[in-house]
C-alpha positions as CSV (number, residue, x, y, z in Angstrom):
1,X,-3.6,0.4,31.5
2,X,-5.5,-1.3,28.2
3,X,-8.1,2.1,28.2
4,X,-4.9,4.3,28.5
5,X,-3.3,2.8,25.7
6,X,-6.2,2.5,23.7
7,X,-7.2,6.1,24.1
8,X,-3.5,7.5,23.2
9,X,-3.6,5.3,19.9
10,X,-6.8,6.9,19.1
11,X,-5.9,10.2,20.3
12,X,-2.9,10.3,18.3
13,X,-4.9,8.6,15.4
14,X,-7.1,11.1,15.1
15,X,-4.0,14.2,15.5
16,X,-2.4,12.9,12.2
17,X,-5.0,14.8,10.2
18,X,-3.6,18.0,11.1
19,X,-0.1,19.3,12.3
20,X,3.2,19.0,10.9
21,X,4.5,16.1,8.1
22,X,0.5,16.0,7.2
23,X,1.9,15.8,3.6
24,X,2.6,12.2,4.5
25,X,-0.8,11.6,4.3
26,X,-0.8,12.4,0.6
27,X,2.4,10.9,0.0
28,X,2.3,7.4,1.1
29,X,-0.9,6.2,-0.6
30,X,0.4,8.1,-3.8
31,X,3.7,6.1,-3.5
32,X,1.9,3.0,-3.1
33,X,-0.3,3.8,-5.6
34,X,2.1,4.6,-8.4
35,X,3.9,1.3,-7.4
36,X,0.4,-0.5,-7.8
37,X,0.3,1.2,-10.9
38,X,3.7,-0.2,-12.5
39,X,3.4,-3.5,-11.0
40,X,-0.3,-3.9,-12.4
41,X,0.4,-3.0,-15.9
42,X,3.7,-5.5,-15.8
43,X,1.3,-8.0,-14.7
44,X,-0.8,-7.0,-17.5
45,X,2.0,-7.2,-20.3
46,X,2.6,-10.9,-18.7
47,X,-1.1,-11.9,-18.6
48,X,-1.2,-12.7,-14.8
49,X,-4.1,-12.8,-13.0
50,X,-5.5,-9.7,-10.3
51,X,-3.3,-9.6,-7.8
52,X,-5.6,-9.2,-4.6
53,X,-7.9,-11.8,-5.6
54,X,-5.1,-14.4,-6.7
55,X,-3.6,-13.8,-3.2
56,X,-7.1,-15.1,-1.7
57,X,-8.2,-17.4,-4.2
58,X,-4.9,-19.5,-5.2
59,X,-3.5,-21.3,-2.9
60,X,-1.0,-22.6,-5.2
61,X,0.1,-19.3,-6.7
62,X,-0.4,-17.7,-2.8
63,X,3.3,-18.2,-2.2
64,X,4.9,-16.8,-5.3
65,X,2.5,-13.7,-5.5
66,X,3.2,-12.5,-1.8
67,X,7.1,-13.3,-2.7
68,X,6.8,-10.5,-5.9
69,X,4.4,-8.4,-3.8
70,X,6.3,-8.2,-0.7
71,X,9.8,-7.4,-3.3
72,X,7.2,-4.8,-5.2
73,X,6.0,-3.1,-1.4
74,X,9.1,-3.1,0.0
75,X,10.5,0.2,-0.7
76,X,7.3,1.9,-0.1
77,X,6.4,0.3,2.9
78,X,9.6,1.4,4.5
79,X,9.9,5.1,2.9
80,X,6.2,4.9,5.2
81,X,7.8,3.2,8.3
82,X,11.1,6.0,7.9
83,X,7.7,9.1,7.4
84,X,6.0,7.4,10.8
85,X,9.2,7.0,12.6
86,X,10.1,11.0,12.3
87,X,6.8,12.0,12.5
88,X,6.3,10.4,16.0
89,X,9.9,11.1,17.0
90,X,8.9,15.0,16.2
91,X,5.4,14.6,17.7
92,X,5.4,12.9,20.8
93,X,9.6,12.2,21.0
94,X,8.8,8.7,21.6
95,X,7.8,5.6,18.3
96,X,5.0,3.6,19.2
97,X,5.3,0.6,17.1
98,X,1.8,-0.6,17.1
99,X,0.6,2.9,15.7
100,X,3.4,2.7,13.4
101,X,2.2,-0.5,11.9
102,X,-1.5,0.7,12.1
103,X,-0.7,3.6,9.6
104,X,1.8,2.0,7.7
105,X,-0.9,-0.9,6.8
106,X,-3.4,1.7,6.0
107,X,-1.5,4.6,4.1
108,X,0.5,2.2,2.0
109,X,-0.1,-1.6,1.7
110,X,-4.2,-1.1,1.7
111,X,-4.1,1.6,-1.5
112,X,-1.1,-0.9,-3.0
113,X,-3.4,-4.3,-2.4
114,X,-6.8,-2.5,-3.9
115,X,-5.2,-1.0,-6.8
116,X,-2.8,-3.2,-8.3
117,X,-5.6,-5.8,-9.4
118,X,-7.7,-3.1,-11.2
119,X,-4.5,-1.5,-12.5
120,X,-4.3,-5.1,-14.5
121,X,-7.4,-4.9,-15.0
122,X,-7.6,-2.0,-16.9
123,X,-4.4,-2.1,-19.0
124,X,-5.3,-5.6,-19.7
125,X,-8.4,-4.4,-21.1
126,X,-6.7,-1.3,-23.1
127,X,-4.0,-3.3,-24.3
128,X,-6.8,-5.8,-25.4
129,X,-8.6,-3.1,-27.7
130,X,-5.3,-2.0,-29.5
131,X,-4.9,-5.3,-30.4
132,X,-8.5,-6.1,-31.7
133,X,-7.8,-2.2,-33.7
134,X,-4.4,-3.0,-35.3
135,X,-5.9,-6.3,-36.9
């Protein structure tokens, strides 16, 4: 039963790369990327520290980042649960949730945890040089 399972969720894994609604594949981690993008450089403009490595490194701060991140990811993350959901339906006329989450976590929340700190990063340091310029 365990071996069955596995193999369908790596079967099916594998049959994303090709078929129909592949352009969800490009669109997801774009989205989340964009949205990595905006909320880095507003992090940026309010001097807050790298996202990613706040989350692991404050415990104090833990809370309130995951509270904006989770309000910042929302929208994404379900315009990728909504792509998933039709794409199985259409695919295999059945949503298996595990292999929903599975993609969900990798095409959008991974590209929108590793960008948003470097996002900061780098506006932080732009924005730093047009100041040092203008004076």
């Amino acid at each position: 039963m365990l071996d069955d399972t596995l193999a369908r969720f790596w079967d099916h894994l594998a049959g994303r790369l090709a078929g129909p609604l592949t352009f969800r594949l490009v669109l997801q981690p774009t989205m989340a990327a964009l949205y990595a993008i905006r909320d880095g450089r507003r992090d940026a403009r309010e001097g807050r520290p790298y996202y990613l490595w706040s989350m692991l490194s404050d415990r104090a701060g833990r809370a309130a980042l995951f509270r904006d991140g989770r309000r910042s990811l929302l929208r994404v993350f379900l315009l990728g649960v909504t792509m998933e959901m039709i794409y199985q339906y259409a695919m295999f006329r059945w949503i298996y949730p595990l292999e929903l989450v599975v993609v969900v976590l990798l095409l959008v929340v991974m590209p929108y945890l590793l960008l948003r700190g470097p996002a900061n990063r780098l506006l932080s340091r732009r924005r730093g040089s047009r100041r040092g310029a203008s004076l």
